[in-house]
N, C-alpha and C positions, 0 to 999 in steps of 0.2 A: 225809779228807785228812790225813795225815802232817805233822809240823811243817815239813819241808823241802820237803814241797811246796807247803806252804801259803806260805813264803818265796819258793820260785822264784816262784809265781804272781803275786805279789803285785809282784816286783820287790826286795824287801828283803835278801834275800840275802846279797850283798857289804855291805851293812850291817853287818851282825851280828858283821863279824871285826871290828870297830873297837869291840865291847863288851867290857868286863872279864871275864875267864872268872870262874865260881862253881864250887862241889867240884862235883866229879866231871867237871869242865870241863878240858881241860890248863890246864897253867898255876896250879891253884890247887892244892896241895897241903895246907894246912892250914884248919882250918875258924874260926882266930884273925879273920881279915880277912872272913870273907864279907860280915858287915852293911855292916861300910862299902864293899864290895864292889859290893853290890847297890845301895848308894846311889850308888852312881857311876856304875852302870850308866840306872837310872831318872834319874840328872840328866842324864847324855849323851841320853837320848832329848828329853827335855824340851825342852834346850837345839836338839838339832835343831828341834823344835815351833817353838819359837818364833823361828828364821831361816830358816822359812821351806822346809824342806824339804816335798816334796811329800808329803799327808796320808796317802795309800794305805804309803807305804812306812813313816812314823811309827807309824801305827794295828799293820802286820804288826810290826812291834820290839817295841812294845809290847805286844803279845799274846802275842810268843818271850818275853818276860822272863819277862811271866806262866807263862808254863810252863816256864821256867826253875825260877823258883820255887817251883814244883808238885813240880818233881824233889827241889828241895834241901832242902827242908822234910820230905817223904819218906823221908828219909835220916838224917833227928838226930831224937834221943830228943826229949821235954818238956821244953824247958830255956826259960830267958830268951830267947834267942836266936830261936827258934822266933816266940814273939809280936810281938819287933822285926821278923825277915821276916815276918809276917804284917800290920803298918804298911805296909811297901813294897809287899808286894801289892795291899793295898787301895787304895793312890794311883797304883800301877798300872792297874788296872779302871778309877781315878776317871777317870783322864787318857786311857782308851781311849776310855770314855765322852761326854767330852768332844771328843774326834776325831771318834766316832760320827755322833754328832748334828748336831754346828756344821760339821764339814769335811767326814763322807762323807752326812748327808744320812741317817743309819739310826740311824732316832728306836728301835727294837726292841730293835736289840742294844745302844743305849747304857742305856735301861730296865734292860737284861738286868746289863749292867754292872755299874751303879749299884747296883742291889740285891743283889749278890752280893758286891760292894765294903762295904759299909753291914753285913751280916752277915760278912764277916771282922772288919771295925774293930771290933765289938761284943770279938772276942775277941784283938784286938790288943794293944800295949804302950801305947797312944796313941789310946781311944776317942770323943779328939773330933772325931776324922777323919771322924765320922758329921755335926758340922755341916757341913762344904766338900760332904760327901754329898750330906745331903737340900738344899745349896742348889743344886746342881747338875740336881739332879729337879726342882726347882722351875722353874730358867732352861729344859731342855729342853721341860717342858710353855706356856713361854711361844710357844717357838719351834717347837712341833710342827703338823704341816702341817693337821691336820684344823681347828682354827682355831676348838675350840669353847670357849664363855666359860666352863664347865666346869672344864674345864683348867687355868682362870686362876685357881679359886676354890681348885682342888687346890693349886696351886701356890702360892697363900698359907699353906695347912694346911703342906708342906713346909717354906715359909720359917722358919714356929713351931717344926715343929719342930727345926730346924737349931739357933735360937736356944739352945733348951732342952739342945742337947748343946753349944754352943761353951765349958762348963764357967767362964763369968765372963772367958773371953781377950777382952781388949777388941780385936782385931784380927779376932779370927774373928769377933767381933759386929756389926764394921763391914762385912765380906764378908756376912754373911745379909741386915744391912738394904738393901746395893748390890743386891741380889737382888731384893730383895722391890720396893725404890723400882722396879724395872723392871715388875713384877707391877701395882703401883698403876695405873702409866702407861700399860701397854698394857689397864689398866681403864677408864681417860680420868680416874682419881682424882689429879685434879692435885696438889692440897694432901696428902693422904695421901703419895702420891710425891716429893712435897719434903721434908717432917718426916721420915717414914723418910732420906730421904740427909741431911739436917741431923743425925740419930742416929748416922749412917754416920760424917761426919766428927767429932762430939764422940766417939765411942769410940776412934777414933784420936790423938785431941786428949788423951785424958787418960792412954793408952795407956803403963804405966810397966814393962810387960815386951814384950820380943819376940815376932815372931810366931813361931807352928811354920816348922820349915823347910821343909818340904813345904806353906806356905805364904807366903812369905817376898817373894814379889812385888806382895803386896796392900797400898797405899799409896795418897794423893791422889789420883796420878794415877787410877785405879782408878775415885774417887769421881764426879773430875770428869770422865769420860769417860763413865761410866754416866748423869750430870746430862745430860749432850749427848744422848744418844741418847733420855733418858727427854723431856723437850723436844720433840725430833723427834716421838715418838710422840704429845705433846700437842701439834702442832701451832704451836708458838713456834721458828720458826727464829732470831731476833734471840736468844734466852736460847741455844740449843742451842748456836750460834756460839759465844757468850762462854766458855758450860765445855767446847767441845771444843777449842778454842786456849786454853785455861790446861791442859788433860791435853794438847796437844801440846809442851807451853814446856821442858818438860826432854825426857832422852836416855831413849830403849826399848828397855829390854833383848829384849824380849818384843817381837819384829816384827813377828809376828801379829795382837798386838791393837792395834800402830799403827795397822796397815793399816785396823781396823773402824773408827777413829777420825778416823784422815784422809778417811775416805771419808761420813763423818757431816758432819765440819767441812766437805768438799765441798758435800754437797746442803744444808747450811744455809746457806752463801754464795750457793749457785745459785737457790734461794727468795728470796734479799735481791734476788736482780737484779747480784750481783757473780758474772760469767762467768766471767771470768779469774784470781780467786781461785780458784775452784770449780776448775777443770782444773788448774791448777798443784797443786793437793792432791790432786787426784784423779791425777793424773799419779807423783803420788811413793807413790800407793796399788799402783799396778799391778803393779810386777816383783814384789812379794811376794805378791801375789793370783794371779797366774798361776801361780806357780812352786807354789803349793800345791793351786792347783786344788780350792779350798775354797769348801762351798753357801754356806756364812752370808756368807763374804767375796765371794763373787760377786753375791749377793743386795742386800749395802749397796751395792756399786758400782755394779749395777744401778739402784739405785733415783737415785743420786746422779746417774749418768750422765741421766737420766729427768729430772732436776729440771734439770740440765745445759742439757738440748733445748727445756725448756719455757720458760724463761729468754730463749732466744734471740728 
């Protein structure tokens, strides 16, 4: 299938006139702006991601860029330039990846992703884009459907080695251990799982440079919303509650991942025996769970909704 069919199919289409053209695109004539070009393009898909646009249409943008990129890279000699687009590609893959698995439910092609992501970053401008990498390998094998403990042990091997490429950034250090504390948890490694997110927020805590910008979202809340969910999976609703309303107490840029969090802070209220808590969160989870039509976001609502029933 053709790129433009693969667009019409998908629905994405008319999307795509509302991205910044790159060379050989109209509109772009000189090759001075393409970087930031392509960064603008990869921030406009994002930015839909995260309010909530529906995933199928995200996923197809995301995969036009990519071969966007495939063209424009094609076209220019060895230069600087080349290895900055080759950054962008890789957190392109990263973020398809990421769609892949948590919204359409294609634990294969997000693998596929991810590894092919992780081998451009090797020869990128910006090779620590390998740790958001392998932590993301890591979170998918938590969540992958075959459900074997396997998985889970893999997915600590990933989390190390994320650690070992976030090159001392205390921000990406705090993003592998939120990963890993989830790995603990869905080990029933309670203590393990707390000390790692206690690590999570002291690298943030001492934190004297910024994060990458294709990282730039990862903060507190982050922390304390991963504390919630990791809770959840150890069966302590009373703690999950307390850090899913401290990652609700500020504003979300990122709609998407409120929605996993109100719908956590749901079914831990609905385990307390507080009903009407529970549906009032759960109620402000919905229009962005629907609208994206997303497994992982259907799956917490599911389950909240479930705790909802039982409650009754």
């Amino acid at each position: 299938m053709d790129r433009r069919a693969f667009l019409t199919t998908t629905g994405a289409l008319t999307l795509t006139a509302s991205l910044p053209p790159l060379i050989g695109e109209p509109g772009m004539s000189t090759t001075e702006d393409i970087l930031t070009t392509a960064r603008q393009r990869l921030d406009h898909i994002r930015h839909l991601h995260w309010t909530g646009e529906p995933t199928t249409k995200v996923y197809s943008l995301l995969m036009h860029n990519n071969y966007t990129l495939d063209d424009v890279i094609s076209q220019l000699p060895k230069i600087p330039l080349v290895r900055d687009l080759y950054a962008v590609k890789a957190q392109t893959l990263t973020l398809s990846g990421n769609v892949a698995f948590l919204d359409l439910g294609n634990h294969r092609v997000a693998e596929r992703n991810y590894r092919t992501a992780a081998r451009i970053a090797r020869r990128s401008s910006d090779p620590r884009l390998q740790a958001w990498i392998f932590s993301k390998m890591a979170q998918r094998r938590i969540y992958d459907p075959e459900s074997d403990p396997t998985l889970l042990h893999d997915a600590l091997y990933y989390s190390d080695t994320a650690k070992k490429c976030a090159d001392g950034n205390p921000i990406l250090l705090a993003s592998t251990y939120n990963t890993k504390a989830e790995v603990y948890a869905s080990l029933g490694h309670e203590v393990k799982a707390m000390r790692t997110l206690d690590q999570a927020s002291e690298q943030l805590r001492i934190a004297s440079v910024g994060s990458p910008a294709w990282h730039s979202n990862f903060g507190p809340q982050k922390v304390s919303s991963m504390e919630g969910a990791c809770w959840l999976r150890l069966g302590n609703a009373r703690r999950a509650v307390a850090a899913s309303e401290s990652a609700l107490a500020g504003e979300y840029e990122d709609k998407a991942h409120e929605t996993i969090v109100l719908a956590d802070a749901a079914r831990g209220w609905a385990m307390l025996g507080d009903r009407e808590r529970a549906v009032h969160l759960l109620s402000r989870a919905m229009p962005t769970a629907i609208a994206m039509n997303s497994v992982a976001r259907t799956e917490r609502i599911r389950l909240a909704r479930a705790a909802i029933l039982q409650s009754a």
